[in-house]
C-alpha positions in Angstrom: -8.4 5.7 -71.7 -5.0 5.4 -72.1 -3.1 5.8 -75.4 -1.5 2.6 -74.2 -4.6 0.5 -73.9 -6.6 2.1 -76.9 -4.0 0.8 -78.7 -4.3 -2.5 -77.1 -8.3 -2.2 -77.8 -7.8 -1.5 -81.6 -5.2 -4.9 -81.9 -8.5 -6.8 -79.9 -10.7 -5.3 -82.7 -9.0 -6.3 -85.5 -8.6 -9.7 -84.0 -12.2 -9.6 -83.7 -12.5 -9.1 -87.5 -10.1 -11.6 -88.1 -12.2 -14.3 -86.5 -15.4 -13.2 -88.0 -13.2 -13.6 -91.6 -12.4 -16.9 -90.3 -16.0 -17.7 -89.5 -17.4 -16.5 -92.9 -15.0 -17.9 -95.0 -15.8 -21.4 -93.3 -19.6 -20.7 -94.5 -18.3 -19.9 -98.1 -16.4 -23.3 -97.8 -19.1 -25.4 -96.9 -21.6 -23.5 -99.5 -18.9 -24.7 -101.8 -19.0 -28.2 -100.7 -22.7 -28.3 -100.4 -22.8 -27.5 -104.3 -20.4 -29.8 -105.0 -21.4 -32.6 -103.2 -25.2 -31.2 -103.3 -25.6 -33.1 -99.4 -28.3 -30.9 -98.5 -27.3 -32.0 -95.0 -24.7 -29.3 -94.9 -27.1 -26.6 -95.2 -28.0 -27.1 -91.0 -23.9 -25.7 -90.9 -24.8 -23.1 -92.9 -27.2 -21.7 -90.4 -25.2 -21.8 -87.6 -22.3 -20.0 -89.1 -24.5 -17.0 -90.7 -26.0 -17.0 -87.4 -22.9 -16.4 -85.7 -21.5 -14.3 -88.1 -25.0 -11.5 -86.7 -23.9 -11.8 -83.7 -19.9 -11.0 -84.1 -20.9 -8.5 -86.6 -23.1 -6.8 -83.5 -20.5 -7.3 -81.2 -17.6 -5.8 -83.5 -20.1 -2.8 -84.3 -20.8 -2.2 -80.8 -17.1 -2.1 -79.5 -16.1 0.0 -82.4 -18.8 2.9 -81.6 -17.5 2.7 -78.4 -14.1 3.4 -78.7 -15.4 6.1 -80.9 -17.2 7.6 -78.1 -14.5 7.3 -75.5 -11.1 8.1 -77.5 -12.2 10.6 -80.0 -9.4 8.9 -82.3 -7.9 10.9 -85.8 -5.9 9.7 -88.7 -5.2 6.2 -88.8 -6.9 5.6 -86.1 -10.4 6.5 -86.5 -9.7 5.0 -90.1 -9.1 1.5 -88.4 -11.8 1.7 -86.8 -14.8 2.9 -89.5 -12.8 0.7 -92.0 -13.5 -2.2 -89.8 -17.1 -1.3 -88.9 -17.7 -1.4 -92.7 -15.7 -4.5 -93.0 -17.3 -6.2 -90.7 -20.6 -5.4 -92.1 -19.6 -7.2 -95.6 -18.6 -10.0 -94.1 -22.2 -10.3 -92.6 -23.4 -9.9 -95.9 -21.3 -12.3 -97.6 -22.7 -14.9 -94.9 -26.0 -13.7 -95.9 -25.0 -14.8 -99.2 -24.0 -18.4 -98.3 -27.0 -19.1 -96.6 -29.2 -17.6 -99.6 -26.9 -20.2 -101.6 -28.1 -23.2 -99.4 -31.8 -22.4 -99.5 -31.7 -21.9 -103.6 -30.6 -25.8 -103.1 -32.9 -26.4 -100.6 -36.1 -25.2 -103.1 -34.3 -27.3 -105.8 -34.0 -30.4 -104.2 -36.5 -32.0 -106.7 -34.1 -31.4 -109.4 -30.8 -32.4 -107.8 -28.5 -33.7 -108.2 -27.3 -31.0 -111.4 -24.4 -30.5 -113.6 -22.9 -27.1 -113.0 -22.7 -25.0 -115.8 -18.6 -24.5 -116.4 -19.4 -20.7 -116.1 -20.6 -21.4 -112.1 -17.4 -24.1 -111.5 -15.2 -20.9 -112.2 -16.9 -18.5 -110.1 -16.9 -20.5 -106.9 -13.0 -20.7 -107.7 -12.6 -17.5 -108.1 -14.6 -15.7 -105.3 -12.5 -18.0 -103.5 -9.6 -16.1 -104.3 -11.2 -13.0 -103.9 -12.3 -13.8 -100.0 -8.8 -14.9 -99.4 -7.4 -11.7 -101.3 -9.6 -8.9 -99.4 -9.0 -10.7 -96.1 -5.1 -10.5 -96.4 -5.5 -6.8 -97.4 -7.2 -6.0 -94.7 -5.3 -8.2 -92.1 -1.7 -7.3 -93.5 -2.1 -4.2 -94.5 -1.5 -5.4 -97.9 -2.2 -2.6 -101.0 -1.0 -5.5 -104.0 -4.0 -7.9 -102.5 -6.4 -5.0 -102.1 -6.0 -4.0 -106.0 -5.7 -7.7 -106.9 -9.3 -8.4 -105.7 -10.5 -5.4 -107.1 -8.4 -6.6 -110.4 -11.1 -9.7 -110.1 -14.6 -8.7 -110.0 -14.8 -7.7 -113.8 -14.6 -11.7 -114.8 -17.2 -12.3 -112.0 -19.5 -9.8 -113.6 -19.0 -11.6 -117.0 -19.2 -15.0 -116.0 -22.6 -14.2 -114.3 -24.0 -12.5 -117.7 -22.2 -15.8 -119.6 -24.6 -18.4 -117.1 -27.7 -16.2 -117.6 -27.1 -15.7 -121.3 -26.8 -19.5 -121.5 -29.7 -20.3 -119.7 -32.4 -18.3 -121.1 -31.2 -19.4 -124.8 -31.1 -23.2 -123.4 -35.0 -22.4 -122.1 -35.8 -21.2 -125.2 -34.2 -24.2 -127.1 -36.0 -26.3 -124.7 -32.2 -27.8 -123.9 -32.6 -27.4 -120.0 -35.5 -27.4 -117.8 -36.8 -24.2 -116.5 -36.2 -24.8 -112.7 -32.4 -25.8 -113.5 -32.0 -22.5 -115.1 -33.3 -20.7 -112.7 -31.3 -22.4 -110.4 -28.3 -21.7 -112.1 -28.9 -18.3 -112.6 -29.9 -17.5 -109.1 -26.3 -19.1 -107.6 -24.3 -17.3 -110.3 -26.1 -14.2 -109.0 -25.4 -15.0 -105.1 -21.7 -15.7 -106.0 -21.4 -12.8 -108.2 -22.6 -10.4 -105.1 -20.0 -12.6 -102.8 -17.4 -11.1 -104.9 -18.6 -7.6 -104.7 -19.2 -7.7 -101.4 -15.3 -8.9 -101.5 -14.5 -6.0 -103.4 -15.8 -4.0 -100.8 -13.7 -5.1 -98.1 -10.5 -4.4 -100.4 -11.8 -1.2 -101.2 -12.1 -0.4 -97.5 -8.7 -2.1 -96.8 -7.2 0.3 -99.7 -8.8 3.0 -98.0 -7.0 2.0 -94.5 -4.1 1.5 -96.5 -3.9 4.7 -98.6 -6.2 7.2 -97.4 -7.8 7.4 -100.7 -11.3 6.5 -101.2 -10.6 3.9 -104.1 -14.1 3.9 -105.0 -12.9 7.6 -106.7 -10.0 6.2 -108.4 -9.4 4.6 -112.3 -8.2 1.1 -112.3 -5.1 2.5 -113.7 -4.2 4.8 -110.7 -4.7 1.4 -108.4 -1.9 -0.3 -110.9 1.0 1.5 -110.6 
């Protein structure tokens, strides 16, 4: 293979990744707007797009190995090219996610429609930011949006503990109903792993970026 076309074959892969991006950040959009309009109509959408999302993360798995096999890449290269195997791997998980989102409504529909907690309105918003943040790090090449996800995932990790600390002493109070709790506390756990899962990709993109496992490094040598 040429170097000409391998290079042509690594722009196709990325632009593979982009679309499967594109694809699971529509699923994260709709499992937003399923829990805020709690339609469980929506979840059918949900299907098809984690459904999808197996079958691009197949193919992008499958082309990478290959051009593994047949170009024997180094440096950058074979960095583009595990970076977006891994990649494309969380993004299949984040789907995963989604639809795990839409069946914890699904087994709740007795108690809908519910309140959010305030705790849950500010995750979806921010692992909404962080989706947009590790794709543009890995698409542009971009180290600031790498760190800034990474920057995010601490007040995720909180805002989870906040909803389950919340719930159980509601339960206890007998101020909320069991099955609401649980519900609540299930979601903030799926969106929670969204936003590692996130993390990941950044990580990874740093990683393509840098050539530094960032998984090795203190917050304060990402900040500089």
């Amino acid at each position: 293979m040429s170097e000409r076309v391998f290079d042509q074959e690594l722009k196709e892969l990325k632009e593979k990744v982009a679309g499967l991006m594109a694809l699971v950040g529509q699923a994260f959009d709709l499992a937003a707007e399923l829990m805020k309009r709690q339609d469980l109509s929506l979840v059918a959408g949900i299907v098809e797009l984690e459904q999808k999302s197996d079958q691009l993360e197949t193919d992008l798995q499958k082309k990478a190995a290959t051009l593994m096999a047949l170009h024997q890449p180094v440096a950058r290269d074979l960095r583009l090219l595990l970076v977006s195997m891994n990649v494309a791997h969380e993004l299949e998980r984040i789907a995963d996610q989604c639809l795990n989102i839409s069946q914890r409504l699904e087994e709740s529909r007795s108690s809908l429609p519910v309140a959010w907690p305030p705790e849950i309105e500010e995750m979806i918003t921010r692992t909404a930011d962080m989706l947009n943040s590790a794709s543009r790090a890995y698409l542009e090449n971009n180290e600031e949006m790498a760190s800034q996800t990474i920057g995010q995932d601490i007040f995720l990790d909180d805002l989870k503990f906040s909803v389950t600390s919340r719930c159980l002493d509601s339960i206890n109070n007998k101020a909320l109903d069991p099955a609401r709790a649980v519900l609540f506390i299930l979601v903030s756990r799926h969106l929670e792993k969204i936003g590692d899962l996130a993390k990941n990709i950044a990580e990874e993109s740093y990683y393509l970026i840098k050539g530094q496992f960032i998984k090795h490094l203190r917050l304060t040598d990402i900040y500089h």
